[in-house]
Steps between C-alpha positions, in 0.01 A plus 500: 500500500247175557522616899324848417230347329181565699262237368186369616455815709236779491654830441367824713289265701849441733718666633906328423644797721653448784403661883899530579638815589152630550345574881115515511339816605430642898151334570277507835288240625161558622379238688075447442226339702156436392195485745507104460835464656756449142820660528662581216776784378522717188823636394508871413794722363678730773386819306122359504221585741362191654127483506303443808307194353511249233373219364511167683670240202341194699109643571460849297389671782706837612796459714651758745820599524643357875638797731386758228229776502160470511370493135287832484123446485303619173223719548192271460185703383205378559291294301191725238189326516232539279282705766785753509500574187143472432495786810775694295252565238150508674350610814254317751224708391622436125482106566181507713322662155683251260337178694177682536470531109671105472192410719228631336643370146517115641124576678412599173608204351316250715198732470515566929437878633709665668513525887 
């Protein structure tokens, strides 16, 4: 009875059972290199689909997958300014008008003419 005794132990936090009789499952190997030259792998389960990059664990930066596909390339749009949307809501002529009237407010204001 003293032999069954589990003291000094933490309960739930480990596991007391035993790997025999058990096989682990089918896995696949992908093998990863990053653009800094680290080589590492990443085991994946036979039924998964491997991804063409990942994470490097040494530098962060994204590794490729060796002898795989190309990773497909996002659509990049490019970058709104402020002048096109400014020009989404207002025409040359409309803009031309708005600096006139800014003009003649800050002339005002030092007390010049206008040209």
């Amino acid at each position: 009875m003293a032999d069954r005794v589990l003291r000094g132990t933490r309960l739930g936090a480990v596991s007391y059972e035993t790997e025999y009789g058990t096989e682990p499952a089918p896995r696949n190997i992908a093998a990863y290199r990053c653009a800094r030259g680290h080589e590492f792998h990443v085991p994946f389960a036979e039924e998964a689909e491997i991804p063409t990059t990942w994470e490097c664990r040494l530098d962060g930066t994204a590794a490729l997958l060796i002898d795989g596909p190309e990773p497909e390339q996002k659509k990049v749009k490019p970058a709104r300014t402020h002048w096109d949307m400014l020009m989404e809501r207002r025409t040359i002529a409309d803009l031309e008008e708005v600096l006139a009237e800014r003009l003649d407010v800050l002339r005002a204001r030092r007390g010049t003419k206008s040209a």
